[in-house]
Structures are given as C-alpha cells and as structure tokens.
SEMILUM-920021 format. One record per atom (N, C-alpha, C): residue in one letter; x, y, z. Coordinates in steps of 0.1 Angstrom, whole numbers, plus 5000, padded with zeros to 4 digits. Example, Ala and Ser with C-alpha at 12.3 -4.5 7.8 and 13.67 -1.06 7.14 Angstrom:
<atoms>
A513249435078A512349555078A513249675078S512849785071S513749895071S512950005079
</atoms>
This chain:
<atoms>
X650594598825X650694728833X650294838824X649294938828X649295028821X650095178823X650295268814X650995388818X650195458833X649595448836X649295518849X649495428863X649695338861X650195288871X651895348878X651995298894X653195368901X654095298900X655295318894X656195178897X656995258910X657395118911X657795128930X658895068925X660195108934X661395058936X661494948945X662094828941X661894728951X663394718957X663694708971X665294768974X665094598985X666094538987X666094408992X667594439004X666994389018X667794489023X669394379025X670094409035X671394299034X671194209038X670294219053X669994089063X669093989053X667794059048X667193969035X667493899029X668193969020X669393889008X670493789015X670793799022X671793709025X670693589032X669493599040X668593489044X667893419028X667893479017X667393429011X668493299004X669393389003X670593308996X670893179004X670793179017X670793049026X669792999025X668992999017X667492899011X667892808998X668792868992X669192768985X669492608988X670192568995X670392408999X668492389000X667692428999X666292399003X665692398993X666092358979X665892428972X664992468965X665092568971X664392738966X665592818958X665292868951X665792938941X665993058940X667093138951X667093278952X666593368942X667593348929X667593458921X665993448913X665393348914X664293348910X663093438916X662893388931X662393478937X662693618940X663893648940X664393818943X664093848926X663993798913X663193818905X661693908903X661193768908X660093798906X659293908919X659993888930X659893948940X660294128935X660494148928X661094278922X659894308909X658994258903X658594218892X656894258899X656494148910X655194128918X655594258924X656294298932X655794428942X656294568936X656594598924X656794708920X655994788917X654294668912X653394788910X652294718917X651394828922X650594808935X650694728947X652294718956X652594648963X652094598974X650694678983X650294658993X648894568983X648694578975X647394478966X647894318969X649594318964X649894168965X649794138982X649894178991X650194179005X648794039010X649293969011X648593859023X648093919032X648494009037X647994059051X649094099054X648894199071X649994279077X650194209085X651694219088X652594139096X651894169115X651194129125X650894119140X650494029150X651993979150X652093859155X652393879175X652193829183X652593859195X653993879198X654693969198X656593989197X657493949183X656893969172X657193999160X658094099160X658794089150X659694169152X659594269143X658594209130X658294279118X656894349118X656194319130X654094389133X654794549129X653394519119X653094669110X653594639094X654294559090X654494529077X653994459069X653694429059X652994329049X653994239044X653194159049X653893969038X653093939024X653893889018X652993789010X654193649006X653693618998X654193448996X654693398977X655793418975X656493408963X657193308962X657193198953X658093048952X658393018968X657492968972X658192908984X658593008995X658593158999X659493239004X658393309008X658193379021X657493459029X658493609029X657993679022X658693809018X657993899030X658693999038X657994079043X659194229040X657494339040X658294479034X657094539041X658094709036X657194789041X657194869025X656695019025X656395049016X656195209016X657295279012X657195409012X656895479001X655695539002X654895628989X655395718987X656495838995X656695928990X657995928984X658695828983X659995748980X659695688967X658295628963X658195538957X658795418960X659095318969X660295258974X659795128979X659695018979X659694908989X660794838991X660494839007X661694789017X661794599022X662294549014X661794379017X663194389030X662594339043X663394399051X663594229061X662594139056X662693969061X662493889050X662693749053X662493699044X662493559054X661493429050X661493299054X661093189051X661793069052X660992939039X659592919040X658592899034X657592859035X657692739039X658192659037X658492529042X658592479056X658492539061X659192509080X657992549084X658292499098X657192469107X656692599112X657992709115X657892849122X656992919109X657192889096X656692969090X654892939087X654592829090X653392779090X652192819099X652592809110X652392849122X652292989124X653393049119X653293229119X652393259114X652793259100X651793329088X650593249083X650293109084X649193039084X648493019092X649192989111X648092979117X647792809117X648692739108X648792579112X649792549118X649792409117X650892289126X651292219114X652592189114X652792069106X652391949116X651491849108X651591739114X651791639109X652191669105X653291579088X653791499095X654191339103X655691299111X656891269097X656491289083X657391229073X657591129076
</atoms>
C-alpha cells in the first residue's frame, strides 16, 4: 500500500457478524475471514468487488459482493465517511449461493 492511497473503515454490521459466526460448524473460519475481510476492503474496496449485487427481489441490488475464504461478503461503500458497510454475508458453499452469485447449479448428487 502506498501513502496515497484511501484507507476505508471496514464496519461489519450485527446481522453479518452473527451470519458469519453461524459458518463456523461449516467450516469456515469466521475470525479469519472478518480478518481479512477488513485487510481486502479497506483500500480500494469497489476494485475488490466481483460485481454489483441485481438479482430479481434481492434484497441487497445496488451493493457489491466479492468472495473471501469461502464467504460471499456483500457491502456498500461510503466515500464521504470513508466507511464500508458489510451489511450480508453467505457460504459459498451452498446451492443458493451458486446459483445467485455464479449463475450455476450444483449438480454434484455427492
């Protein structure tokens, strides 16, 4: 990181944090991800962004995702705050999240 870059405050909201912490039995590794998830989006956070969240009745259309250990982070991102808002969070793992944000099917039968 150089001196001119913006650092951004990464703020993880309650509903988040507590979805992520229920990822653990899966295991995924909260503190790891809300880690690095603080680390990745602090500077140039719409650079890391996968794309913007606009899905048909989303609940999150208009925000940016991206994809850290396993975990579909979505935030928004206030410039004049300096501030990002991680306001969802969801396993990569599962079927809903495949489907959403990839656009596949599991057709895995394990």
């Amino acid at each position: 990181m150089t001196s001119t870059e913006i650092q951004y405050e990464v703020l993880w909201g309650q509903k988040a944090r507590v979805k992520l912490a229920e990822m653990k039995p899966y295991k995924i590794d909260p503190k790891r991800v809300f880690r690095n998830s603080k680390n990745i989006l602090s500077v140039n956070p719409r650079k890391h962004a996968y794309d913007i969240v606009d899905y048909p009745g989303f609940e999150f259309n208009g925000y940016y995702w991206t994809y850290i250990n396993n975990v579909i982070i979505i935030y928004d991102v206030l410039d004049l705050e300096k501030k990002v808002l991680v306001d969802a969070c969801y396993s990569a793992l599962t079927g809903f999240s495949l489907q959403t944000f990839f656009g596949e099917h599991d057709t895995d039968p394990l």
